[in-house]
N, C-alpha and C positions, 0 to 999 in steps of 0.2 A: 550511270550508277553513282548511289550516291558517296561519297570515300571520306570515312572518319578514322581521325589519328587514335593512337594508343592513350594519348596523356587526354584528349576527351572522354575517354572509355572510362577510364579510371575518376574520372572526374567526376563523370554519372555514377560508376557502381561504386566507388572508394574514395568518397571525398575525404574523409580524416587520415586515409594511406597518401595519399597526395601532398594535403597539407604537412604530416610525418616527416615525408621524404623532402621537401623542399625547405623547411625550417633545419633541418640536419643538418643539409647541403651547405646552407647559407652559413651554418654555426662553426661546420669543418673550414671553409672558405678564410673568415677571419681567423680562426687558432691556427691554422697553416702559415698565414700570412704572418703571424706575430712570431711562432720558431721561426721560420727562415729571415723576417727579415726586420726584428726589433729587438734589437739589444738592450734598448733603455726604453723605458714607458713613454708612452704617448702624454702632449699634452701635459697637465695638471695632475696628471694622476700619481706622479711619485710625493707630490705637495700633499694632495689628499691624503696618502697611505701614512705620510711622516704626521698629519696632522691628528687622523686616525688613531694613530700610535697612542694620542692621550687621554682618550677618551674623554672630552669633553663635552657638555650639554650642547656648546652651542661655540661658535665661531665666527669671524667677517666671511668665511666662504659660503656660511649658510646654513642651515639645520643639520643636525649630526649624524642621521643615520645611515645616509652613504658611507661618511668617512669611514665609521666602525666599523659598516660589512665589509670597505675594504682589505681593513687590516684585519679582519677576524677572518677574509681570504689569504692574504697573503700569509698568516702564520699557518694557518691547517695547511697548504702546499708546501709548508718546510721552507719560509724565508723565501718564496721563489713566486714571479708576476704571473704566470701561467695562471695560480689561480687565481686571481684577479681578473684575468681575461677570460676563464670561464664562466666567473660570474657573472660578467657581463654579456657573453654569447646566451648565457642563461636565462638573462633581464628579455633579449630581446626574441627566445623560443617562446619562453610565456606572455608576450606580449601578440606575438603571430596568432598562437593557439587559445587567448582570450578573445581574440580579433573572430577567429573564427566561433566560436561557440556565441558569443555576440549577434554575428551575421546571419548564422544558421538559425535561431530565431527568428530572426526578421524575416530574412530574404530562403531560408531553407540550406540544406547543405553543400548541395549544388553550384547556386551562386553565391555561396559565402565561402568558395576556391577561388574562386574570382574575385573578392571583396580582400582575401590574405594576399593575392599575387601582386594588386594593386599596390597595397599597401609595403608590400616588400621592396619595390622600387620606393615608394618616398622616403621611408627610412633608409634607405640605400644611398641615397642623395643629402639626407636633411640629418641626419645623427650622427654623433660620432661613437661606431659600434663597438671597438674595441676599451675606449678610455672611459673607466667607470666612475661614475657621478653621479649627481644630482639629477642630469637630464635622461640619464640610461636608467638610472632606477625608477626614477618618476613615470618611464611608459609601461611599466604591467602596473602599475596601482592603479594610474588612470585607467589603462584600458578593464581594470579589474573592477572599477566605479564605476565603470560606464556598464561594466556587464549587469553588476547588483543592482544598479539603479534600476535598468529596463526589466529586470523581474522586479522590484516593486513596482516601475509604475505601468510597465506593459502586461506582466502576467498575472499580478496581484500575489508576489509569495511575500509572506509576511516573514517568513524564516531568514528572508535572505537580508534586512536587516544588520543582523548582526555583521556578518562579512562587510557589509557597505562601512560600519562603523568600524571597524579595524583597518580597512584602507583607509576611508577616510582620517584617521588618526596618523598611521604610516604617512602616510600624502603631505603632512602635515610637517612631520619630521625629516621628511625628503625636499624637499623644493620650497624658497621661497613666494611660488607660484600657485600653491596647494589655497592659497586663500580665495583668491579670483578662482579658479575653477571649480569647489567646492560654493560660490558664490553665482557662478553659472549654472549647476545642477539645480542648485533654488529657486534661481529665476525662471527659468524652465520650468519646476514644478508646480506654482504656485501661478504658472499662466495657463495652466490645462487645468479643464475639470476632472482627470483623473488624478493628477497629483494635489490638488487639494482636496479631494477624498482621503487621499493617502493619510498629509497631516494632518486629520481629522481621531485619530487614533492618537493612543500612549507611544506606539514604537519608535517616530522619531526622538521623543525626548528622549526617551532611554540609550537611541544610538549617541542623541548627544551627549549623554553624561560620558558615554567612552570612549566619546572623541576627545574630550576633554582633560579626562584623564591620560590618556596619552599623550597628550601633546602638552598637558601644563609643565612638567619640565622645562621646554626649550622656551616657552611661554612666558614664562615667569624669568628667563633668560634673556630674551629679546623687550621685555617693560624694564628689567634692568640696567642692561647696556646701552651706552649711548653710539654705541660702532654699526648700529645695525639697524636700518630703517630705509624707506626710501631715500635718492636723491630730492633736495630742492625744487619748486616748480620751477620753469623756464620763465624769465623776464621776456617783454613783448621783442626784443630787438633779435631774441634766440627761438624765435616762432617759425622761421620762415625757413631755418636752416633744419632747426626739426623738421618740420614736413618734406622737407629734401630726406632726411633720414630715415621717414617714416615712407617711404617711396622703397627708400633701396632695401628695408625689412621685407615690405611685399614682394620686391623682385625676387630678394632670397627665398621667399616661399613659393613663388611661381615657379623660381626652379627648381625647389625639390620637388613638384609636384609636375614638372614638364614628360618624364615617362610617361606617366598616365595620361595626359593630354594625346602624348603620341600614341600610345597603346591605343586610347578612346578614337581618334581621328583614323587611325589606319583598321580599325575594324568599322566606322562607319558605312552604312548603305549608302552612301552617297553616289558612290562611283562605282560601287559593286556588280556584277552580271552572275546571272544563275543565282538567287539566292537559293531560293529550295533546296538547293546541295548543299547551303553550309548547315553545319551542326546547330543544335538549338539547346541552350541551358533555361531550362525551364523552373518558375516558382511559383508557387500559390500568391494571390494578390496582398499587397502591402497593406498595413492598416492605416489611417490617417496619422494617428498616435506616432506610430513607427517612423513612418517618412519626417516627419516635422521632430523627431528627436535624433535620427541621422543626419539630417539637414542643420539640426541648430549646430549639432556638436562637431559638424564638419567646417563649416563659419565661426561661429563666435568666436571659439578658445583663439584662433588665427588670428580675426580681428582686432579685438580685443587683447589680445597679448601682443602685437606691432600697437597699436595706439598707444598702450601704455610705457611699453620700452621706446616708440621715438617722444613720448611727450615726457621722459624722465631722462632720456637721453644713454639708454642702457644699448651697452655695445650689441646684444641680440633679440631674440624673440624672447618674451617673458613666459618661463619656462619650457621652451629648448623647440625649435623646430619642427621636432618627430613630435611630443607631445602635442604639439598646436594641430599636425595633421593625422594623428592618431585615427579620424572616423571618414578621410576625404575618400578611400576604398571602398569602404562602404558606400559612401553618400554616391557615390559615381555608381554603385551597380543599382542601388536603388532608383535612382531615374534613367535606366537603362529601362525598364518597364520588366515585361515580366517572360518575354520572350527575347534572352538575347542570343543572337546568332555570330558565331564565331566566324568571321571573314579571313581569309589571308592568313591560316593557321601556323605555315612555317612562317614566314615574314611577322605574327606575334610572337610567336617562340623567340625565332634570331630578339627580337627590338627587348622583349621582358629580359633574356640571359645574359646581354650586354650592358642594361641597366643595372642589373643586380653586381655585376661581376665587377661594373668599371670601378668603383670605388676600390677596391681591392686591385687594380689594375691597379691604377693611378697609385698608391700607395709601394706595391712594388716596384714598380717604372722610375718614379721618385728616388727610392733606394738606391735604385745601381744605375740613374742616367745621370742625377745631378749631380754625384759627386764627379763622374767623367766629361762634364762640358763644362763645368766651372768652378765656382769656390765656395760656394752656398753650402750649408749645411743642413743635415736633415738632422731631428731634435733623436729622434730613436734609431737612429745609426754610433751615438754615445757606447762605449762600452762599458755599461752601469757596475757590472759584479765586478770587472777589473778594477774600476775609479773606486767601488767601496773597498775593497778586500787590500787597495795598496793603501789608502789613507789609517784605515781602522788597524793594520798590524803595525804601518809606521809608527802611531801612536803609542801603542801597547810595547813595542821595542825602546821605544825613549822612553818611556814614563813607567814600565811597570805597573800601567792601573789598564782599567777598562777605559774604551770611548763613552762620554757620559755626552757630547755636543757637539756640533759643528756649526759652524757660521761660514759667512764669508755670502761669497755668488751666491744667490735662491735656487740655482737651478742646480748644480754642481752639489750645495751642500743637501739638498733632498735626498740626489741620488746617491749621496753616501751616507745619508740618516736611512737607508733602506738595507746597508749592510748585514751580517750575520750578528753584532753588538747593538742594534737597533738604535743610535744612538736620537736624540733629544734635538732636534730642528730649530737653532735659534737666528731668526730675524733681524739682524743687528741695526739694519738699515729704520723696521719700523717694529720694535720691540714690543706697542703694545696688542701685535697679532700673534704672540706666542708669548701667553701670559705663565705657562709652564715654567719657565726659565726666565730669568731676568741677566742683566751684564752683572750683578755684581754675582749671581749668582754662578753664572761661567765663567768668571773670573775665579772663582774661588774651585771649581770644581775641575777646570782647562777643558780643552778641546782641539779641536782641527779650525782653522780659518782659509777656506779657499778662496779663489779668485782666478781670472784668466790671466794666462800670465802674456805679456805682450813684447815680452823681450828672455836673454838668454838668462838675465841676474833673475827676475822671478820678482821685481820691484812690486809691492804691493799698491793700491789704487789710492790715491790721496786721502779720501773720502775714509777708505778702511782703516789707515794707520792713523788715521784722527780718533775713530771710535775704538780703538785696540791702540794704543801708547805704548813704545817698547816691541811692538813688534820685530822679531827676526825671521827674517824671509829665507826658508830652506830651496836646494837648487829645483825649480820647475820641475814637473814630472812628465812625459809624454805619453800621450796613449795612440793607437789606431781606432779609426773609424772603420768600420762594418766593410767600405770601400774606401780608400784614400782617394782613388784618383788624382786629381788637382790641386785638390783642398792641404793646404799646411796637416801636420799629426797636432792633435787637439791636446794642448800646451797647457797646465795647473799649475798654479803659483801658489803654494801653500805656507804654512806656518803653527808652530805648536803653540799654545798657549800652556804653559806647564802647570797642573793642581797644587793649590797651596798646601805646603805641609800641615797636620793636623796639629 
């Protein structure tokens, strides 16, 4: 007798209740994990929100539209990261549920459950889901370009234009990686005979003129500045160390991508007995079209974004990991053929819900193990509202004004540019990356200057009192960590700089 599970059933009769319920899961999973167990923002993300704050065209972190929805989340939640983490759970539901509606095209709706569960492990492994960015927003625009594109060049809708040019525009303002990929779609198009029918019409131009307008802003920002461009080419004697480098980007992407390897290996017929009992997800045949634009876009953007970060010598994939494997779910159900059969149903279940889950493991485990085995710190065990809320009243108790700046450490003075006074993030070390403020200008208006303190006086760092003259160093402040454990109580060396009288 033949015996099919519950989540197969549903998989046939209710694929978008499936896909629903496991994008939900996945969304509860990370905001679970940031209330219990992140005090301070993950990562770059308090830099971003404090840079956000300014709203700038353009920056050395990169095109501006991240930064702003960060902060235009952090202020609608009332000062608080929560929503900031939801936007990001947000970037990556829309991203699943573009995934699928993408798949279900191609491959039906059926196996485009299996095309989002795929892809729910890589991004599991290869993105960082909670810390919102450049590379968190970057993947529903992509995967929203990759949707628009295959209705114009698979279905022929001429309406869906417009939508491709407003991501495309967005895309543009998100990631300095929007150029290459938008550079990918064209080569792609312009090598099939359907997509040169396509630009054969007025619609591209038109989409172009409103990509253009969208993004001439930052455009016109980036031909101005001279802080933002690629690195220099590599001299021949730095060839050989890049290709060492350009080695270990692929491994990094073999490993986000090693679930699905295992997923795909442990449901293979190879070793299998009784097939005819296992379940069958069935779809109508692929087109050529289809397959060779699942295929490019599950390769290139990966290729192509490791050659070009190790041949510029850029610390990751050029634009982010998850984006580069954004279509590899896909591509994997697609040359499964058109009848795949589900082997080893609980043994895929157990390997997908511990893929999904570990990174969220790992991130709690982290929390509460390392501070009790040793002296390491975890960056979001910080207690951020305590660091802002003792620095910003200090202030306002000695001076009588508002916090208008802080300097000192980058990591410390974000997390207290993120207080209830929002104060103004200044860069003392490299001034010309927060052109907002300048020293004379902080000099004249005071601030908070922090630093780590490494002793009980609260001696400031040589480096600091060189760029601050007259410094006086107020006693350290102490805080807890999330767990002490082992680790020392995380120790502030502060100092006022007092506003000039008017």
């Amino acid at each position: 007798m033949r015996f099919t599970s519950l989540v197969v059933e549903l998989i046939r009769a209710r694929p978008r209740l499936v896909v629903v319920i496991v994008v939900l899961c996945h969304a509860l999973l990370w905001l679970g994990i940031a209330l219990l167990f992140y005090r301070s923002p993950p990562g770059q993300l308090a830099m971003s929100i404090a840079f956000g704050r300014e709203y700038q065209v353009g920056t050395d972190l990169g095109p501006p539209l991240p930064f702003w929805l960060a902060d235009i989340a952090y202020r609608f939640a009332g000062n608080h990261l929560f929503g900031v983490y939801v936007l990001a759970a947000l970037c990556s539901a829309v991203t699943f549920w573009v995934i699928y509606l993408l798949a279900r095209a191609i491959v039906g709706g059926q196996q485009a459950v299996l095309a989002v569960l795929l892809t729910m492990t890589v991004t599991a492994f290869g993105a960082p889901t909670l810390e919102f960015g450049p590379d968190v927003l970057a993947r529903p625009l992509w995967a929203l370009l990759l949707l628009h594109s295959w209705r114009i060049l698979g279905q022929g809708q001429r309406n869906a234009w417009f939508a491709w040019s407003i991501e495309a525009g967005l895309l543009l303002l998100t990631t300095p990686a929007a150029a290459g990929l938008l550079l990918l779609l064209a080569v792609f198009t312009v090598s099939t005979a359907e997509g040169r029918q396509v630009l054969r019409s007025f619609d591209p131009l038109f989409a172009l003129l409103v990509v253009l307008a969208l993004a001439l802003p930052y455009l016109i920002f980036v031909l101005r500045s001279d802080s933002v461009g690629l690195p220099a080419l590599p001299v021949l004697a730095e060839l050989s160390a890049r290709a060492w480098h350009w080695l270990a980007l692929a491994g990094g992407l073999l490993l986000a991508i090693s679930a699905v390897l295992l997923l795909v290996v442990l449901d293979a017929g190879w070793f299998a007995r009784g097939e005819a009992d296992s379940p069958i997800i069935y779809r109508r045949s692929v087109p050529a079209l289809a397959r060779d634009f699942a295929y490019c876009f599950a390769i290139a953007p990966a290729l192509v974004g490791s050659l070009i970060s190790a041949l510029f010598g850029l610390p990751t994939v050029l634009g982010g990991t998850a984006v580069a494997l954004t279509m590899v779910g896909l591509a994997m159900v697609v040359a499964s053929g058109d009848l795949i059969y589900l082997r080893r149903q609980r043994l895929l279940r157990s390997v997908w819900a511990a893929a999904v889950a570990a990174p969220a493991i790992l991130v709690a485990g982290s929390a509460v193990i390392v501070p009790l085995l040793g002296d390491g710190e975890v960056a979001t065990a910080m207690p951020a509202r305590d660091i802002s809320r003792f620095f910003v009243e200090s202030f306002e108790r000695r001076t009588n004004q508002k916090l208008q700046a802080v300097a000192g450490d980058p990591q410390l003075a974000s997390l207290i540019a993120l207080g209830r006074r929002r104060a103004h993030l200044f860069l003392d070390a490299t001034p010309q990356r927060t052109p907002w403020i300048s020293p004379a200008r902080f000099a004249e208006t005071g601030g908070v200057v922090v630093w780590r303190a490494s002793d009980t006086v609260g001696t400031p760092p040589p480096e600091l009192a060189q760029r601050f003259p007259g410094l006086v160093p107020e006693v350290p402040r102490s805080f807890d960590w999330l767990i002490n454990g082992r680790q020392p109580l995380l120790r502030i060396g502060w100092a006022i700089v007092r506003p000039k009288a008017p």
